[in-house]
C-alpha positions in Angstrom: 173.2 42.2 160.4 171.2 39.3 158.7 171.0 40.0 154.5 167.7 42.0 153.9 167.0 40.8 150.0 167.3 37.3 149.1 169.7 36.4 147.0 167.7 36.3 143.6 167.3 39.8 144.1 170.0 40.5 142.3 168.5 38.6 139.1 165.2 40.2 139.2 167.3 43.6 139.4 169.3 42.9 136.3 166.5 41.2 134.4 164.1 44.6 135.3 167.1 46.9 134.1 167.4 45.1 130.8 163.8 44.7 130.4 163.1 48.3 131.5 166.2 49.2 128.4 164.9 46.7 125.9 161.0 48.0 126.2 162.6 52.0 125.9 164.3 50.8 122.9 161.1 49.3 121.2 158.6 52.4 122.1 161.6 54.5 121.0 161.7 52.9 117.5 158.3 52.7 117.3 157.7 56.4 117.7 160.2 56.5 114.8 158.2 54.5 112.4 155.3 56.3 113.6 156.9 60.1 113.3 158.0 58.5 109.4 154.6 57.1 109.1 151.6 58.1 106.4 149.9 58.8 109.5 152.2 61.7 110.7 153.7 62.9 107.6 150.5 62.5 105.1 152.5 60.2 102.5 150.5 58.5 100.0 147.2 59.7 101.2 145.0 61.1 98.3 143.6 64.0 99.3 139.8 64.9 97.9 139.6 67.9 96.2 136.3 70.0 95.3 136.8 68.6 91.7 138.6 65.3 91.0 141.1 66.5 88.5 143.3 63.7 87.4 147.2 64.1 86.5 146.9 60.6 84.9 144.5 62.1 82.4 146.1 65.5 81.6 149.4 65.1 82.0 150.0 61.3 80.8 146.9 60.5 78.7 146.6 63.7 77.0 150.5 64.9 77.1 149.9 68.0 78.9 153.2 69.9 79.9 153.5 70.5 83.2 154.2 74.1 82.6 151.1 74.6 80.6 149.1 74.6 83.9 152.1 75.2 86.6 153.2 78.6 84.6 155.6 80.0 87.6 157.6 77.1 88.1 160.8 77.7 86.5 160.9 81.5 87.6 159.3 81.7 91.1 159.5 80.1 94.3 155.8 78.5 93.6 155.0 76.5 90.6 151.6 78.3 90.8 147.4 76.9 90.4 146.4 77.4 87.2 143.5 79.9 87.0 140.1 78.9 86.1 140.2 80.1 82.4 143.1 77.6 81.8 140.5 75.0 82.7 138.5 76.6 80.5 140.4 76.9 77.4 139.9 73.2 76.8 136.2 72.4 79.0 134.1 75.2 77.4 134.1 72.7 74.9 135.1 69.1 76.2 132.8 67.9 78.6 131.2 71.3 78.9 128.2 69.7 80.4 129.5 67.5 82.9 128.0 67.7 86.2 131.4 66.6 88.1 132.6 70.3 86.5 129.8 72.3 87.5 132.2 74.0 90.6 134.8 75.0 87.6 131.9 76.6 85.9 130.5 78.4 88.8 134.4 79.5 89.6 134.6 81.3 86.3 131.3 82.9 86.3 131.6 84.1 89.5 134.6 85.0 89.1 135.7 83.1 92.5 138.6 80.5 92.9 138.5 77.0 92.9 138.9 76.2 96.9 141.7 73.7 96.8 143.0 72.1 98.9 146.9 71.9 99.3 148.6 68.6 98.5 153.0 69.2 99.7 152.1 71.6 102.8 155.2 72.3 104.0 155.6 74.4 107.1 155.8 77.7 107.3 159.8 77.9 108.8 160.3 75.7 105.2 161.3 77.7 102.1 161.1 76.3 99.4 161.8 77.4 96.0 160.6 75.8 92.9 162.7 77.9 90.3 165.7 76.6 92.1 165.6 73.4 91.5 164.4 73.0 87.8 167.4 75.4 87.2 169.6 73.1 88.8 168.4 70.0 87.0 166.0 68.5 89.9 163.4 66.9 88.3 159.3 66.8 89.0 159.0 63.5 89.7 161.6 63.8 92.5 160.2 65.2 94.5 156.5 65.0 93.3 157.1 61.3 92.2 155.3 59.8 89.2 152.6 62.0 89.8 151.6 61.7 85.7 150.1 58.3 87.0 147.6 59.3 89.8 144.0 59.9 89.5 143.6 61.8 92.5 146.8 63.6 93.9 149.0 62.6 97.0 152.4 63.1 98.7 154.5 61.0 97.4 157.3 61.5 99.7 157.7 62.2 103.4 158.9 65.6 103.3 160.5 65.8 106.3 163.8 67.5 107.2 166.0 64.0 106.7 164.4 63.8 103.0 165.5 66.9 102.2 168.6 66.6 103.5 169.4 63.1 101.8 169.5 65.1 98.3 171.1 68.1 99.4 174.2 66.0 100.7 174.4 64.0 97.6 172.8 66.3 94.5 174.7 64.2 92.2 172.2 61.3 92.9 169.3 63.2 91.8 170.4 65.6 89.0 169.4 65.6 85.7 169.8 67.2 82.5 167.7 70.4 82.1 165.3 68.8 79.1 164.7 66.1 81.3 163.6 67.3 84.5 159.6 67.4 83.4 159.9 64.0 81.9 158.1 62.2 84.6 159.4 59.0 82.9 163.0 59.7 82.7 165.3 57.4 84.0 168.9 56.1 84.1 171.2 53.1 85.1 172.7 53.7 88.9 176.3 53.2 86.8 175.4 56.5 84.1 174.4 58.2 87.3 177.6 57.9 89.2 179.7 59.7 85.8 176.6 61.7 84.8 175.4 63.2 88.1 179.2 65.0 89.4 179.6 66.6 85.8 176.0 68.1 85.9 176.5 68.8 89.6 179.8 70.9 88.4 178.3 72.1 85.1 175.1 73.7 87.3 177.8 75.3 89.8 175.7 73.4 92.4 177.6 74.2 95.7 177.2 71.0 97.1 178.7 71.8 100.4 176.5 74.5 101.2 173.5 73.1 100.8 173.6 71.9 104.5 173.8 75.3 106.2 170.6 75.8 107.9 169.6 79.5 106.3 169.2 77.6 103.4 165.6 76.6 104.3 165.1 78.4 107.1 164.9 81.9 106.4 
């Protein structure tokens, strides 16, 4: 029986195997940039809020404590929106008048919240505890990143499962002393960090190796 495929067949079969391989590979790693993307994840996109409060202002200009507005951090799961009379104490007489604070206004004489609008929106098979992690030395700004420097608010990080994960396999990287974890500023040489971080890590009883087991998050 005469040969049914020309010899060069067999080229154009390898050459459409590897080129079928190499063009998987690229859409793979582009869905992979995509899935770690702003786009997907939400990452350092400011979201608009129904007043345009500023932690550059409050917390870095004027030295507000984190805590002063965030009162359940360091004993509840959420760190907790300040109610309107803490906007209050200070704009019943600071720009009392201003037009841009008219909905804060409204929100305490009608005794109706502030809609806002949720910034780290994690889902809802994600716990997350806030108390937990100032107690173990895990500082704002980790997480929240220099968030004493934006005007309008965004996700600094991508929040996805691998993030998380990167910390709770190595806590030693990220820990800091307790007095230091609302210092948005606070910062240390990558050589302090490799003595420092494994005696806080110790001195927190941070179980390092079970910070990996699922029920940890997902409760």
């Amino acid at each position: 029986m005469s040969q049914i495929f020309h010899r060069s067949a067999n080229a154009l079969a390898r050459a459409t195997i590897f080129g079928a391989v190499f063009i998987l590979g690229v859409l793979g790693y582009g869905a992979m940039l995509l899935n770690r993307s702003g786009y997907v994840t939400g990452a350092h996109v400011a979201i608009e809020q129904p007043v345009p409060f500023s932690h550059k202002h409050h917390a870095n200009e004027l030295g507000i404590d984190c805590r002063y507005c965030h009162t359940s951090v360091e004993v509840s799961h959420v760190a907790g929106i300040p109610p309107t009379k803490t906007c209050m104490n200070c704009h019943s007489q600071i720009w009392a008048d201003s037009p841009t604070l008219e909905p804060v206004r409204a929100s305490f004489r009608t005794d109706q919240s502030i809609p806002w609008i949720k910034v780290h929106d994690l889902p809802d098979f994600v716990y997350f505890d806030h108390s937990i992690h100032v107690a173990k030395g895990i500082g704002c700004a980790s997480c929240h990143g220099r968030i004493d420097q934006m005007n309008l608010t965004w996700q600094e990080n991508s929040l996805q499962m691998e993030w998380c994960l990167n910390c709770h396999r190595h806590p030693e990287t990220f820990v800091r002393p307790k007095g230091e974890v609302f210092n948005m500023a606070y910062k240390v040489s990558s050589r302090t960090q490799e003595t420092l971080g494994p005696r806080l890590v110790a001195e927190y009883d941070v179980h390092k190796e079970q910070l990996t087991n699922c029920s940890i998050c997902h409760r």
